[in-house]
C-alpha positions as CSV (number, residue, x, y, z in Angstrom):
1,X,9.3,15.7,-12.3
2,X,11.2,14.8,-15.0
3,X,10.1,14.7,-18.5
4,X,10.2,11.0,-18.7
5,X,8.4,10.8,-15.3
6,X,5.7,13.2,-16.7
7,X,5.2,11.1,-19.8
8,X,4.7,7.7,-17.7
9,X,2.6,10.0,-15.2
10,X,0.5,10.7,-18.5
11,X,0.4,6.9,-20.2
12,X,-0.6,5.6,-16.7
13,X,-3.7,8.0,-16.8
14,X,-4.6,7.8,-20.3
15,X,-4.4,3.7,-20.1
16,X,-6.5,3.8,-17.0
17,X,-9.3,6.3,-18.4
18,X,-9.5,4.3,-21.6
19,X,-10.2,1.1,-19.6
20,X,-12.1,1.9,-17.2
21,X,-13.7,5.2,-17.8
22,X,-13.6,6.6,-13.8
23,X,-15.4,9.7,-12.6
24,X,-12.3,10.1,-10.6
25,X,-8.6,9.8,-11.3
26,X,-5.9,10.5,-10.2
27,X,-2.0,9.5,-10.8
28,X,0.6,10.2,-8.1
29,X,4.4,9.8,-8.6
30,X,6.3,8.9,-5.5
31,X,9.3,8.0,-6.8
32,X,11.0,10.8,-5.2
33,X,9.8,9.5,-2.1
34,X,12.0,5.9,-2.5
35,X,15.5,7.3,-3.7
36,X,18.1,4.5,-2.6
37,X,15.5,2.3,-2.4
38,X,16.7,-0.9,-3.7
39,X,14.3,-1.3,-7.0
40,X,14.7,2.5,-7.7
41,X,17.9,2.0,-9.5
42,X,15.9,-0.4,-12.4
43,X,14.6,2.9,-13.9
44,X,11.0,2.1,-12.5
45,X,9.2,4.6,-11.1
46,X,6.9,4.3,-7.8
47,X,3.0,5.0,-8.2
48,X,-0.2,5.4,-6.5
49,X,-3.2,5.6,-8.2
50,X,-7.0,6.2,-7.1
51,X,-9.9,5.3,-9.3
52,X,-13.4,5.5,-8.8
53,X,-15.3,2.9,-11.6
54,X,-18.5,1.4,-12.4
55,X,-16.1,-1.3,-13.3
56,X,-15.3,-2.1,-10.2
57,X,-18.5,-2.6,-8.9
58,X,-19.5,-6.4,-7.2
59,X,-15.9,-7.2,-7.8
60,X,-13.3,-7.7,-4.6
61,X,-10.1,-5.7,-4.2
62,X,-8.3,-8.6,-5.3
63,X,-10.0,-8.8,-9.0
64,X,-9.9,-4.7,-9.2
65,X,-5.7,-4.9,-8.4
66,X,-5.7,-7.6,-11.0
67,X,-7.9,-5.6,-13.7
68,X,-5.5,-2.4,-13.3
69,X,-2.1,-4.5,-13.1
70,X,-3.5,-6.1,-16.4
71,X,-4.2,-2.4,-18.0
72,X,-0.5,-1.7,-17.3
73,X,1.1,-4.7,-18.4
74,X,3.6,-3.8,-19.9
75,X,4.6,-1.0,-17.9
76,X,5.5,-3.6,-14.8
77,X,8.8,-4.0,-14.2
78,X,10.3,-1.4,-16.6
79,X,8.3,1.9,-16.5
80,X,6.7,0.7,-13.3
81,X,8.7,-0.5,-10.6
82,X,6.1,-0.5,-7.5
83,X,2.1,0.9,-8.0
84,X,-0.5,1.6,-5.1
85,X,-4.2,1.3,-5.7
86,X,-7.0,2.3,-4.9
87,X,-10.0,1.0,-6.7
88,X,-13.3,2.1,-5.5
89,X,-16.8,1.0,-6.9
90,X,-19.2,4.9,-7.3
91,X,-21.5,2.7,-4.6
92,X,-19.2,2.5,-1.9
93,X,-18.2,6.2,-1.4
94,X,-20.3,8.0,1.2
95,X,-22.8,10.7,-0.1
Protein backbone atom coordinates (compact mmCIF):
# COMPACT_ATOMS: atom_id res chain seq x y z
CA UNK A 1 0.00 0.00 0.00
CA UNK A 2 0.89 3.28 -0.65
CA UNK A 3 1.11 5.95 1.78
CA UNK A 4 -1.89 7.82 0.40
CA UNK A 5 -3.76 4.40 0.34
CA UNK A 6 -2.82 3.83 4.03
CA UNK A 7 -4.04 7.27 5.06
CA UNK A 8 -7.60 6.79 3.38
CA UNK A 9 -7.37 3.10 4.75
CA UNK A 10 -7.02 4.99 8.23
CA UNK A 11 -9.80 8.10 7.72
CA UNK A 12 -12.25 5.37 6.49
CA UNK A 13 -11.75 3.52 9.97
CA UNK A 14 -11.53 6.35 12.14
CA UNK A 15 -14.81 8.01 10.42
CA UNK A 16 -16.60 4.66 10.79
CA UNK A 17 -15.57 4.07 14.58
CA UNK A 18 -16.55 7.58 15.49
CA UNK A 19 -20.07 7.03 13.98
CA UNK A 20 -20.94 4.12 14.83
CA UNK A 21 -18.86 2.73 17.56
CA UNK A 22 -18.56 -1.23 16.24
CA UNK A 23 -17.21 -4.12 18.24
CA UNK A 24 -15.82 -5.08 15.00
CA UNK A 25 -14.02 -3.31 12.15
CA UNK A 26 -12.37 -3.87 9.67
CA UNK A 27 -11.14 -1.81 6.41
CA UNK A 28 -9.92 -3.66 3.31
CA UNK A 29 -8.24 -2.03 0.31
CA UNK A 30 -8.80 -3.76 -2.95
CA UNK A 31 -7.78 -1.45 -5.17
CA UNK A 32 -5.06 -3.54 -6.29
CA UNK A 33 -7.43 -5.97 -7.18
CA UNK A 34 -9.29 -3.51 -10.06
CA UNK A 35 -6.04 -2.01 -11.90
CA UNK A 36 -7.34 -1.13 -15.54
CA UNK A 37 -10.50 -1.10 -14.24
CA UNK A 38 -12.25 1.74 -15.80
CA UNK A 39 -13.01 4.11 -12.54
CA UNK A 40 -9.38 3.16 -11.22
CA UNK A 41 -7.84 5.86 -13.15
CA UNK A 42 -10.09 8.77 -11.14
CA UNK A 43 -7.64 8.27 -8.20
CA UNK A 44 -10.37 6.44 -6.20
CA UNK A 45 -9.59 3.63 -4.38
CA UNK A 46 -11.81 0.30 -4.10
CA UNK A 47 -13.04 -0.78 -0.47
CA UNK A 48 -14.75 -3.27 1.52
CA UNK A 49 -15.63 -2.71 4.89
CA UNK A 50 -17.36 -5.00 7.64
CA UNK A 51 -18.96 -3.48 10.67
CA UNK A 52 -20.66 -5.05 13.39
CA UNK A 53 -23.09 -2.04 15.29
CA UNK A 54 -25.73 -1.58 17.72
CA UNK A 55 -26.57 1.03 15.25
CA UNK A 56 -27.62 -1.11 12.88
CA UNK A 57 -29.90 -2.95 14.78
CA UNK A 58 -33.94 -3.03 13.43
CA UNK A 59 -32.68 -1.18 10.44
CA UNK A 60 -32.60 -2.99 6.81
CA UNK A 61 -29.52 -3.31 4.66
CA UNK A 62 -30.69 -0.58 2.68
CA UNK A 63 -30.79 2.15 5.60
CA UNK A 64 -27.27 0.64 7.09
CA UNK A 65 -25.56 1.24 3.23
CA UNK A 66 -27.15 4.60 3.44
CA UNK A 67 -25.89 5.40 7.11
CA UNK A 68 -22.19 4.40 6.08
CA UNK A 69 -22.26 6.05 2.46
CA UNK A 70 -23.47 9.26 4.49
CA UNK A 71 -20.34 8.79 7.13
CA UNK A 72 -18.11 8.99 4.02
CA UNK A 73 -19.51 11.64 2.11
CA UNK A 74 -17.17 13.18 1.11
CA UNK A 75 -14.80 10.65 0.37
CA UNK A 76 -17.35 9.33 -2.65
CA UNK A 77 -16.17 9.92 -5.85
CA UNK A 78 -12.66 11.25 -4.98
CA UNK A 79 -10.95 9.23 -2.19
CA UNK A 80 -13.47 6.50 -2.81
CA UNK A 81 -14.15 5.23 -6.09
CA UNK A 82 -16.27 1.83 -5.31
CA UNK A 83 -16.98 0.58 -1.30
CA UNK A 84 -18.39 -2.93 -0.14
CA UNK A 85 -20.37 -3.32 2.97
CA UNK A 86 -21.10 -5.25 5.28
CA UNK A 87 -23.26 -3.97 8.07
CA UNK A 88 -24.24 -6.37 10.68
CA UNK A 89 -26.59 -5.65 13.79
CA UNK A 90 -24.43 -7.66 17.35
CA UNK A 91 -28.04 -9.71 17.16
CA UNK A 92 -27.68 -11.30 14.04
CA UNK A 93 -24.28 -13.04 14.36
CA UNK A 94 -24.52 -16.64 15.53
CA UNK A 95 -23.18 -17.31 19.14
Amino acid sequence: MTDLADLRVQTIRSRLLADFTPSSCEVADESALHVGHAGAASGGGHYRVTLISDVFEGKNRLLRHRLVYDCLADMMHTDIHALAITAIAPSEIAN
